[in-house]
N, C-alpha and C positions, 0 to 999 in steps of 0.2 A: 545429318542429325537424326533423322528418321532411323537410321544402319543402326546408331546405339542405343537407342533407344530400344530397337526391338531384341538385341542379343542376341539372336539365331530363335527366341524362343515364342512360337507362334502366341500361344496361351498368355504369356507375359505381357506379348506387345497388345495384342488384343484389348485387355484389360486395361494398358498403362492407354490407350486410343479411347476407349469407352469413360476414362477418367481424365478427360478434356486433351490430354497431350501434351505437348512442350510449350502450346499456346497459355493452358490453363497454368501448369506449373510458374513459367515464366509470371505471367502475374500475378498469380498469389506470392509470390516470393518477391518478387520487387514492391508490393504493395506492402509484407508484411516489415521489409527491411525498413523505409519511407516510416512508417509508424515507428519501430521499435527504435530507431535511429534520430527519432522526431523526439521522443517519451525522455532519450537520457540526455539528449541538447537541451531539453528545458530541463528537467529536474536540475542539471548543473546548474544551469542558468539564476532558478529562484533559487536552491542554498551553494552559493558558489567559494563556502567559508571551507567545507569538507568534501572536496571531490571526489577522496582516496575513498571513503564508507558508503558514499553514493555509487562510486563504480563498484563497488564489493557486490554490495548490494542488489544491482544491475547482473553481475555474475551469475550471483546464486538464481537470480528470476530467471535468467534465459537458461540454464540448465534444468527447473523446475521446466519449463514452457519445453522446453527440447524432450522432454520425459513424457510429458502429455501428447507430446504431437507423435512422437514415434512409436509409444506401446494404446493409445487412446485411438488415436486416429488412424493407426497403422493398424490394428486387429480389427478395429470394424471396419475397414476399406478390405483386407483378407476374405473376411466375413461374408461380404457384402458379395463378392467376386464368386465365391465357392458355393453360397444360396442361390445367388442369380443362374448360373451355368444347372444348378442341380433342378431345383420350381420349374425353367424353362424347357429343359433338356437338352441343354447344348452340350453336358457333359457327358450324352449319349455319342455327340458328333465328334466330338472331342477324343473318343475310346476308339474311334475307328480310324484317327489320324494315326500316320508312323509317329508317333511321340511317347516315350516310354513313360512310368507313372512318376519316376525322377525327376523329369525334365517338368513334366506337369504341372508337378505340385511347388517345382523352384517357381515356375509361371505363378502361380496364383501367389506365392510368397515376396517374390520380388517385382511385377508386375505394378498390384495395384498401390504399394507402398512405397511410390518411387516421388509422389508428392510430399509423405512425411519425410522420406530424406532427403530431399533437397533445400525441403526450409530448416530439416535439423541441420546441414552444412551451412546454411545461413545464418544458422543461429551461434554454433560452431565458431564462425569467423567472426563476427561480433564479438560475441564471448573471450575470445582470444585479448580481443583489442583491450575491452574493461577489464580482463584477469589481470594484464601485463601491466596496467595504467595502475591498478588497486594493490600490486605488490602480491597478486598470488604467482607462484608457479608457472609458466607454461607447461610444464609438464605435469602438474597436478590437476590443470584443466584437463592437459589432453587424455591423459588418466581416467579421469570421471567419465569422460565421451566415449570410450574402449568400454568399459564398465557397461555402461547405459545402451549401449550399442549391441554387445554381445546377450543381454538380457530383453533387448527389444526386437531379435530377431526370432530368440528362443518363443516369444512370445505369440508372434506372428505363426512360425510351425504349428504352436500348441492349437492358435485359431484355425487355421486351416484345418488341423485333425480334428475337432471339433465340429467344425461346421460340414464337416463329411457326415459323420455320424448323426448330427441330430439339429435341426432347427434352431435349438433353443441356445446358440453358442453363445450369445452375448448375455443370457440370461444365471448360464452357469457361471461366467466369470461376476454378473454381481453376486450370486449367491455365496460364491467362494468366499466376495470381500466382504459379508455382512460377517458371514460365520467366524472369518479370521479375526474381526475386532470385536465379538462378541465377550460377552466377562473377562473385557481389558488385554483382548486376544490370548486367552485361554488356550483356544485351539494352536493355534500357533506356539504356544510355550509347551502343550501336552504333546502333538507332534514337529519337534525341531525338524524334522525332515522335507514339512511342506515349508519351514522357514528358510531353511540353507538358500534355497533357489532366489525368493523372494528378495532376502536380506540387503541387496545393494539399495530397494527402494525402503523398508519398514523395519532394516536392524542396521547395521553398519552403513549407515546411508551413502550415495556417492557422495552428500553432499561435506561430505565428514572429507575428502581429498580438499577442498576449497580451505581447509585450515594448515596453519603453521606444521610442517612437523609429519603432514602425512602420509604414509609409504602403501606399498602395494603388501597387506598384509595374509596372516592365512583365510580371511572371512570372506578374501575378495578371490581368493585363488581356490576356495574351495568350492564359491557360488560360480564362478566360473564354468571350470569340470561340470559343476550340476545343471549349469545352461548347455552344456556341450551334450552332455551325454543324453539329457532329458529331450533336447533339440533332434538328436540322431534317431531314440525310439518312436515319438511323434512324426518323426517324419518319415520312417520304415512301414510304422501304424499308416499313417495317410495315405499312402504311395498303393500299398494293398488295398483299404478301398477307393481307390481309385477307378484302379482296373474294375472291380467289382464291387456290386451292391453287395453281394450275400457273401461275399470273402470275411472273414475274419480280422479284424485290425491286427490283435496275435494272435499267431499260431502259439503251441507249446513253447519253443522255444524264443520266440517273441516273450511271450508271456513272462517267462521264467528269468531273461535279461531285465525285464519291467522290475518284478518281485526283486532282482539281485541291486537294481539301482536303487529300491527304494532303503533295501537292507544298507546301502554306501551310504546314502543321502545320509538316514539315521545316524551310520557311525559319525561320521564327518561331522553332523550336527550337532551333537552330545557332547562327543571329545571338544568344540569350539564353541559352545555355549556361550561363553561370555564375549565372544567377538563378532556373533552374529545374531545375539538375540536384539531384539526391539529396545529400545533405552526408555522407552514411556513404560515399560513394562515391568512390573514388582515380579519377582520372580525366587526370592527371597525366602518363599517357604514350598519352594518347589524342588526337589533334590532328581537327580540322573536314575535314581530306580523307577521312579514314577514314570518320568520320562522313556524310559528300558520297556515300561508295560505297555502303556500307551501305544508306543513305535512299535512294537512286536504283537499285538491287537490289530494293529491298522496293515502291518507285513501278513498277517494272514490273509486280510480282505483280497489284499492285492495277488497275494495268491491264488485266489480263486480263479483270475483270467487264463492263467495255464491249463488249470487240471479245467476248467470252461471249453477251451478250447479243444486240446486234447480229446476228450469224453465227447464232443459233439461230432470231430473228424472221426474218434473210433464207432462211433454209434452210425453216422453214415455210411463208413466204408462195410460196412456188415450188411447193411440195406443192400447196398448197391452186389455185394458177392450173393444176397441170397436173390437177386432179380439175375444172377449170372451176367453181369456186365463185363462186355470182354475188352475193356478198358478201365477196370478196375486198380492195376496199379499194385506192390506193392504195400504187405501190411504196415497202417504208420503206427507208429511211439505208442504203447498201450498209457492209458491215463493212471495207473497204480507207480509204475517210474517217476511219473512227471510228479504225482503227491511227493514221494519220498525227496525228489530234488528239490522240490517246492518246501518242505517241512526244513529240508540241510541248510538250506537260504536264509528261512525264517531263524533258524536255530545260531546261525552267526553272529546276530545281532546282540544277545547275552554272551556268547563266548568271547565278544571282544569290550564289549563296551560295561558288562556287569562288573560294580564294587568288588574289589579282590575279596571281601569279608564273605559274601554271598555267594562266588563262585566257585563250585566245589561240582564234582561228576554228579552227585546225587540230583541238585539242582538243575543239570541241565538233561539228566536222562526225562528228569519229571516235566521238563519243557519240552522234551520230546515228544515226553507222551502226548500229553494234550495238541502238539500241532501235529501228530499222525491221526490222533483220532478224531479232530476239527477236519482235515485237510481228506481224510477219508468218508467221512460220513459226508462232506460236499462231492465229493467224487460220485457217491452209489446215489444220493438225491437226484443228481444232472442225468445220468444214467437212465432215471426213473421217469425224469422228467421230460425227458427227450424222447425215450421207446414208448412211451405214453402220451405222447405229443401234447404236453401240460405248457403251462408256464411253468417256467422252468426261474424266471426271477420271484413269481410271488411265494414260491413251495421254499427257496432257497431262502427269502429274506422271511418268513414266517420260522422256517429251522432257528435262522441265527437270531431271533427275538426271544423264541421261547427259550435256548438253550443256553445265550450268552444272558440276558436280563430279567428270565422269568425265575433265577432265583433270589434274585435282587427282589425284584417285586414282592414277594412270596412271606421274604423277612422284612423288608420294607413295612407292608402293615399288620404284621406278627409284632415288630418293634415297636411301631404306632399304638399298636392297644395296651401293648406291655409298661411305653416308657420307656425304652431301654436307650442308652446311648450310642453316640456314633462309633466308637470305639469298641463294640461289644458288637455291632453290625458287622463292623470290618473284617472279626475275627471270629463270624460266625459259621459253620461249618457246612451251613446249608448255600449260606456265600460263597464259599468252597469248590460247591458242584458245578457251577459253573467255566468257562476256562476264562475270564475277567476275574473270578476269584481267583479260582488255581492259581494263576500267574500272580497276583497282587501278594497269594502266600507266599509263592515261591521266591519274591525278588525283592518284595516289600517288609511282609514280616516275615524273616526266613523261619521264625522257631514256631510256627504252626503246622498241624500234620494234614498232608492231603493223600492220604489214602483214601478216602471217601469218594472226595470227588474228581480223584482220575478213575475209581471202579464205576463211578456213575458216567464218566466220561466215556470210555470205553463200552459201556453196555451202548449208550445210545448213539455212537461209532458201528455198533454191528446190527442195529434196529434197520435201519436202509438194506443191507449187505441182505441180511437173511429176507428183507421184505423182498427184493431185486430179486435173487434167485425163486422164493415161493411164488413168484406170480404165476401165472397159466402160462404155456409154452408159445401161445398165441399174441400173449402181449410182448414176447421178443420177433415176434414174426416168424413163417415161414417160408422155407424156400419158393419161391415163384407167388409169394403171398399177392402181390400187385401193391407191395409198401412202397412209396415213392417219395426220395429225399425232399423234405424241404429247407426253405429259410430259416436257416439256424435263430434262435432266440437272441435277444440284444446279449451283449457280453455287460455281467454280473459288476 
């Protein structure tokens, strides 16, 4: 029992030993069966007039209970696995084992969440027994457990890449859920893209299979793809630091698969709106341009981890040629490339998903602009900020304050002293100058003119560029200068 338990993988069995083993598992599982199996002998017992709505009933609770134990208990036992080895340092001892970072991070994935799956198969076969007894399906159970499964493992990756990076992993997942149900999950209706993933638990719920009539739709096959693929860059992300602290989670081309899923997620979520949005959710006076802005506002952020990356490898590897390192390597991917592939990415997302009334060449060259000269002026900032050994997040989230919201602000209480309405705001020109206006013209109100604020766009696209080049020849360093690589800045 011991053989399977450990799977060949040292890391896994470790963890799965350190979380009591087949002793511990074995009786939390026979104890929790004894209870759960105790709860529906009497509930029958006292109303013995409706068995069929009491087992129904019983259905739906052990798939809630199977939902909390696999993605609740199963990402903080990940969690839990990947802090301990990090605080203590045994995921120093661990880097010098033959154990590649593949096999590592399957160890801390399936390891320490071998107690939530075994009481979810327990729950699993119960559940079987009430669905069958209550007239659901077996195969709309078994359905909803594929569903909940695929989505609970994705979840698990996302913790472990997580808890590589940063301490704060279980803090970032509440912060996510406070913001996602914030003004009636706003965020979630303004980006569909973070919903698609989500949607088996807070849009098209699994629990929606447990009813007459229900099939394996596109809401489920498209959250799917999104567990699949968002499961594969997390855990490409983890795997690199693994190996290393000061690695990079993406590289450029990491980065720019990130940017391209998130541009899919979008489409996929836009075009299925009504089959995966939240059902608590009024959505009514929300239309798909909005949504198109929002998604392609949020594609640029994501953007930034490419040309991040990129910019930080070309800015070292220049270090390292002017100290004449004679293991320097081939020159990599200039970060000017990576913008432009990064901008073509961003740029998909209206060419496939924009209102035929709105889409027209004019429209999308003018989206060009503003994410060449968004996506460029983050390029020569990182540049600036790195040869300058700045922080390199506070220069870059101070840029995007002033330049995405400080025209907002500006007319904000311009409007305030005036009176003026929200509608005269919206289509104010100085709203314009920024690329949250720009685009809200462009895709929202198509018949306002933004020549202003892509000229304003552009100038402060080449404010960094010229500042970069004017510096003194010293703040790029010189040959044999004694400039010496360091720890790349957190990625943006």
């Amino acid at each position: 029992m011991a053989d399977i338990a450990r799977l060949d993988n040292a890391i896994g069995w470790v963890h799965f030993r350190l979380g009591g083993g087949w002793k511990n598992i074995i009786s939390t599982t026979v104890g929790g069966l004894v209870l759960v199996i105790g709860l529906i002998a009497a509930s029958l017992r006292i109303d013995p007039t409706s068995p069929t709505g009491i087992l129904s009933g019983w259905t739906h609770a052990l798939l809630g209970v199977q939902a909390g134990v696999l993605i609740l208990l199963g990402c903080s036992a990940v969690r839990r696995a990947v802090r301990k080895d990090i605080t203590t340092g045994m995921i120093e001892s661990h880097r010098l084992m033959p154990v590649s970072g593949t096999t590592a991070i399957g160890g801390y994935v399936l390891g320490p969440t071998r107690q939530a799956m075994v009481l979810s198969v327990a729950a699993l076969l119960v559940g079987s027994v009430t669905a069958m007894s209550s007239g659901i399906a077996l195969e709309n159970w078994l359905l909803a457990n594929a569903v909940l499964a695929s989505f609970a493992v994705c979840t698990w990756i996302v913790a472990a890449f997580v808890a590589l990076k940063t301490r704060g992993g279980t803090g970032i997942f509440v912060l996510l859920v406070v913001f996602a149900v914030l003004g009636q999950g706003i965020i979630l209706a303004l980006l569909p893209g973070l919903t698609l993933p989500i949607s088996p638990i807070v849009g098209a719920s699994i629990l929606s299979f447990l009813s007459p009539g229900a099939a394996w739709g596109p809401a489920y096959q498209t959250s799917f793809f999104a567990h699949v693929g968002l499961a594969i860059l997390c855990y490409v992300g983890a795997t690199r630091r693994y190996r290393r602290d000061d690695l990079l989670s993406f590289g450029p081309l990491g980065g720019l698969a990130l940017a391209a899923a998130w541009a899919a997620l979008s489409v996929a979520a836009i075009d299925n709106w009504e089959a995966v949005r939240p059902r608590w959710m009024d959505t009514s006076r929300l239309d798909s341009s909005t949504q198109l802005v929002s998604s392609l506002l949020m594609a640029m952020l994501v953007a930034i981890v490419p040309i991040h990356a990129a910019t930080w490898i070309e800015v070292q590897w220049h270090r390292r040629q002017r100290l004449d390192d004679p293991h320097l390597g081939r020159r990599p991917i200039r970060s000017i490339p990576v913008v432009l592939a990064a901008a073509a990415i961003c740029l998909l997302l209206p060419a496939v998903v924009a209102p035929t009334r709105a889409l027209t060449s004019d429209s999308l060259a003018r989206t060009a602009v503003v994410l060449v000269a968004f996506l460029f002026s983050v390029s020569y900032l990182l540049r600036i900020s790195y040869r300058g050994k700045a922080r390199a997040t506070v220069i870059l989230g101070i840029w995007i304050f002033l330049t995405w919201l400080g025209p907002w602000l500006i007319e904000l209480v311009r409007f305030g002293m005036l009176g003026l309405d929200e509608d005269e705001l919206l289509t104010s020109p100085i709203v314009g100058c920024s690329p949250v206006g720009t685009l809200t013209h462009i895709w929202v109100n198509g018949d306002l003119s933004t020549n202003l604020g892509l000229a304003v766009q552009l100038l402060l696209a080449a404010a960094p560029a010229i500042l970069f080049y004017a510096l003194p020849r010293r703040f790029h360093g010189e040959r044999g200068s004694g400039v010496r690589p360091s720890a790349p800045a957190a990625s943006p």
